[in-house]
C-alpha positions as CSV (number, residue, x, y, z in Angstrom):
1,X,74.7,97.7,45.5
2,X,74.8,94.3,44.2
3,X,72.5,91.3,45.9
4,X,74.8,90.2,48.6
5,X,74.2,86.8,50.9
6,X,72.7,86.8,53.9
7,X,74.7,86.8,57.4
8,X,73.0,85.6,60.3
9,X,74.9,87.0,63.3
10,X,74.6,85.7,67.2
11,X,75.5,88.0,70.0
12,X,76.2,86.2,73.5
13,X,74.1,88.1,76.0
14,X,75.1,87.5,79.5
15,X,74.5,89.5,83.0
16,X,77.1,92.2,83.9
17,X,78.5,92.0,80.2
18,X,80.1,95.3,78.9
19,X,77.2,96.5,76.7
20,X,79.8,98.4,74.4
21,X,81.6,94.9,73.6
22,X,78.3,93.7,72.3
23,X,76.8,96.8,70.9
24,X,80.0,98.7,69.3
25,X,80.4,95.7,66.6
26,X,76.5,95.5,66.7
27,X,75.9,98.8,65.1
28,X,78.9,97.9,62.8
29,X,77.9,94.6,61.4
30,X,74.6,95.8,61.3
31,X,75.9,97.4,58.0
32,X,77.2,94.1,56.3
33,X,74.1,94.1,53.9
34,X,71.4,91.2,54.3
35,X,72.0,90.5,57.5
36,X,70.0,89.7,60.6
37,X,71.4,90.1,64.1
38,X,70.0,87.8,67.4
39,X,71.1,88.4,71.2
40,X,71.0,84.9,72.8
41,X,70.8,84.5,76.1
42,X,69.7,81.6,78.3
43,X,66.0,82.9,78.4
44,X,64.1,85.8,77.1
45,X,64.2,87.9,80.1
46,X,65.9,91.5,80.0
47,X,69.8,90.9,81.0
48,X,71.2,93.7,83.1
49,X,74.9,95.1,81.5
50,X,77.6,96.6,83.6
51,X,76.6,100.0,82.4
52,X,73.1,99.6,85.0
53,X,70.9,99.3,82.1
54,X,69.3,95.8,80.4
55,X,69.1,94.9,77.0
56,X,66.5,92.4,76.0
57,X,67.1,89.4,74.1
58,X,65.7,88.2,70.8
59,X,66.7,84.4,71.8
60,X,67.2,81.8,74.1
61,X,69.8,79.2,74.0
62,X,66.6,76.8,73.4
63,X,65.5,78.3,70.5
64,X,68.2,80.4,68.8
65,X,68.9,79.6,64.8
66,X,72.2,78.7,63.5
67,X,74.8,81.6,62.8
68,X,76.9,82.7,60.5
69,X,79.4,84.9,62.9
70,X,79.4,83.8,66.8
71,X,80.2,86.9,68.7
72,X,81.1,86.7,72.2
73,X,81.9,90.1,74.1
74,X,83.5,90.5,77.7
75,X,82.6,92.4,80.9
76,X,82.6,91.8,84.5
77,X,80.4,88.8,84.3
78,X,83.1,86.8,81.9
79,X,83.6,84.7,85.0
80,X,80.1,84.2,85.6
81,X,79.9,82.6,81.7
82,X,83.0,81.3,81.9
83,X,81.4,78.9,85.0
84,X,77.9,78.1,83.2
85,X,77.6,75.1,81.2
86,X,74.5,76.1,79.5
87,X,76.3,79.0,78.3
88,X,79.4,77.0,77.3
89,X,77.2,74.3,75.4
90,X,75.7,77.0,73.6
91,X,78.7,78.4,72.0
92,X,80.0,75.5,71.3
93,X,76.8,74.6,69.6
94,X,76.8,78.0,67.5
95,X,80.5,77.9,66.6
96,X,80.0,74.1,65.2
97,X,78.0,76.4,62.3
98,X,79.7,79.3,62.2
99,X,81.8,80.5,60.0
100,X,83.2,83.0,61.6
101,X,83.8,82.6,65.3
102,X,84.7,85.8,66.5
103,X,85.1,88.1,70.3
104,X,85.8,90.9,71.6
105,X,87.5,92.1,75.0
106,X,87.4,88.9,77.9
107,X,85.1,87.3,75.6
108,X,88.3,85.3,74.0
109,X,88.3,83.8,77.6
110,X,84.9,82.4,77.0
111,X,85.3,81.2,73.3
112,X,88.9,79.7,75.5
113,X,86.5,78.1,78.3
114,X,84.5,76.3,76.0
115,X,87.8,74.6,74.3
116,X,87.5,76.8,70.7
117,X,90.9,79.0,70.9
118,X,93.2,75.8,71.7
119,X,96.0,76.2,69.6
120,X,94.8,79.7,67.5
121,X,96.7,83.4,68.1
122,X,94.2,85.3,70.1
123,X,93.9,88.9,71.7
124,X,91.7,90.6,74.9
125,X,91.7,93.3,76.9
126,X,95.2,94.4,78.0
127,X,94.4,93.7,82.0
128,X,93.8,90.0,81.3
129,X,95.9,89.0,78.6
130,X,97.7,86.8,81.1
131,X,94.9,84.5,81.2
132,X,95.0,83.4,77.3
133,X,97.6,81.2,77.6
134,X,95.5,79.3,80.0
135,X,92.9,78.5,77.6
136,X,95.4,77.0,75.2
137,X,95.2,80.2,73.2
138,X,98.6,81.8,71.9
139,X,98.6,85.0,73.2
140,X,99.0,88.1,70.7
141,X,99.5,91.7,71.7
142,X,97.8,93.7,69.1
143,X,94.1,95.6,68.9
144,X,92.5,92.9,66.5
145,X,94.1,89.0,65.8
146,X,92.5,86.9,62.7
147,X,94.0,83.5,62.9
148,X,92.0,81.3,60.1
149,X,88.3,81.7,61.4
150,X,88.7,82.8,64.6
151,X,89.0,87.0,65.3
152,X,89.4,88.3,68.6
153,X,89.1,91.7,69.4
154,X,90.7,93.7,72.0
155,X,89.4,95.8,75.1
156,X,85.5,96.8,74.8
157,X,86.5,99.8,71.7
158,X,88.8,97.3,69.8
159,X,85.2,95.7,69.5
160,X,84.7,98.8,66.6
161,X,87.9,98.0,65.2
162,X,87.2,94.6,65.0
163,X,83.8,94.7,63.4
164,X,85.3,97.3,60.6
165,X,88.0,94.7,59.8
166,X,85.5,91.7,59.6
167,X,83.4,93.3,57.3
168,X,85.8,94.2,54.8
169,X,87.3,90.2,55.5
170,X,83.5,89.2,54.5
171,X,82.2,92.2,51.9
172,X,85.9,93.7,50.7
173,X,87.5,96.8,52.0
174,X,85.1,99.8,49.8
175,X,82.5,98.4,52.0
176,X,83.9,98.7,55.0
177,X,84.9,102.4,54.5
178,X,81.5,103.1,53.6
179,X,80.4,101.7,56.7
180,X,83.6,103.7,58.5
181,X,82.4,107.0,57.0
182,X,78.6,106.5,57.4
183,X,79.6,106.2,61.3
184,X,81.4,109.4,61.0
185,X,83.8,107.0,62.8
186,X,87.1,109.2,62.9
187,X,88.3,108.9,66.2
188,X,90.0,111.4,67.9
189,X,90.4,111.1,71.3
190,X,91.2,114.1,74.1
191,X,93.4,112.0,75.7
192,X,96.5,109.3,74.8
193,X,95.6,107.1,77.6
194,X,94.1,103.9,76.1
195,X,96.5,101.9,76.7
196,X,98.7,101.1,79.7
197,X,101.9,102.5,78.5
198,X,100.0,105.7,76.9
199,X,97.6,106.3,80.4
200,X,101.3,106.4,82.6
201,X,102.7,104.6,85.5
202,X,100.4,106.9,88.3
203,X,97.1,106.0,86.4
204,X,97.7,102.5,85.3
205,X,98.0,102.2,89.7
206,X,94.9,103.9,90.1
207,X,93.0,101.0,87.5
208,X,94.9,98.0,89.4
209,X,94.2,99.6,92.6
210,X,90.6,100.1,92.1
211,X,90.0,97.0,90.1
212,X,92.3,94.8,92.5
213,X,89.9,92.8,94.3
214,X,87.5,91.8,91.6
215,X,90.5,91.1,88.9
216,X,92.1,88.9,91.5
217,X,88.5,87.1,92.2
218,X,88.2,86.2,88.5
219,X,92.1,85.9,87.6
220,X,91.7,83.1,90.7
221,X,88.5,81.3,89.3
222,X,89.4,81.7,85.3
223,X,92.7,79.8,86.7
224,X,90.7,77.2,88.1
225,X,88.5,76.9,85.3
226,X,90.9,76.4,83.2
227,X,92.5,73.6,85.3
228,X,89.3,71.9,84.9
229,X,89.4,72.0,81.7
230,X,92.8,70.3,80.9
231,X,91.3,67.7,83.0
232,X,88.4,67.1,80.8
């Protein structure tokens, strides 16, 4: 393989994030060749994910090194972020250097908060795609959306998806299907319901009925947020 440059990626690590948004295009980008990978968060101690387990960070906002690719993922604690100015300063202080600025799932409603999807075609998870438009992003429905610099993945597996088409954007597209196949990722899954129209009318009311009360919470205070921000 020839001597390829070095990628420094930054992962935003934030409590109650979905740990497969962050570690799906990990383990992917992790492949790229030369590369280093950091989980920033605003200190060093162990950050709990929605799955009930912690990962530990390799960074703080303090002290974390200027990126190459800014990934933001999404999870339950999007609102959370989306409401911490530390965590918005930092982003915007790693996407300044970035050259790629990139998320996956709600993240997009982060990289939106902190005033970087304004005017750029943008994707996220199907059950809050409503909230794009919010942000001043230009809402697109498909899995993965590359609009100049910025790619936004969709709903926590998109996040594989993503990651596969980034590296063949940065390292060409035989790399990327080496990475594909040295995943053995070939998906195949038991059942077609991924996706609103595939899972059927009677589950798709199950999800909005189980979910209703904490996507209302954060559909209410993402609304507000973003009030705040065409104020600013």
């Amino acid at each position: 393989m020839p001597d390829l440059a070095p990628i420094h990626i930054a992962f935003l690590l934030f409590p109650d994030v979905t740990q497969l948004d962050l570690t799906g295009p990990a383990q992917v980008l992790s492949r790229l060749g030369n590369v280093t990978i950091d989980l920033v968060a605003g200190n060093r101690d162990p950050v709990m994910t929605d799955a009930g387990f912690a990962l530990l960070p390799t960074a703080s906002f303090a002290d974390a090194r200027a990126c190459d690719i800014l990934c933001v993922p999404g999870g339950f604690g999007t609102a959370d972020a989306v409401e911490d100015a530390a965590t918005l300063d930092w982003v915007r202080q790693a996407a300044s250097g970035a050259a790629w600025i990139t998320s996956v799932c709600t993240g997009s409603l982060i990289l939106g908060a902190a005033g970087l999807l304004q005017g750029y075609r943008a994707t996220t998870h199907w059950a809050s795609h409503h909230m794009l438009a919010r942000f001043g992003a230009i809402p697109v429905q498909e899995r993965i959306v590359f609009d100049r610099n910025r790619v936004t993945g969709g709903g926590v597996t998109a996040g594989i998806d993503f990651a596969l088409a980034l590296t063949a954007a940065i390292r060409g597209e035989d790399h990327a299907r080496l990475v594909q196949l040295s995943l053995e990722y070939d998906p195949a899954p038991p059942f077609a319901a991924g996706s609103p129209t595939g899972a059927g009318s009677e589950i798709l009311a199950r999800y909005q009925a189980i979910t209703k009360g904490r996507r209302t919470n954060s559909d209410q205070r993402m609304a507000a947020d973003a009030a705040r921000l065409d104020q600013l």
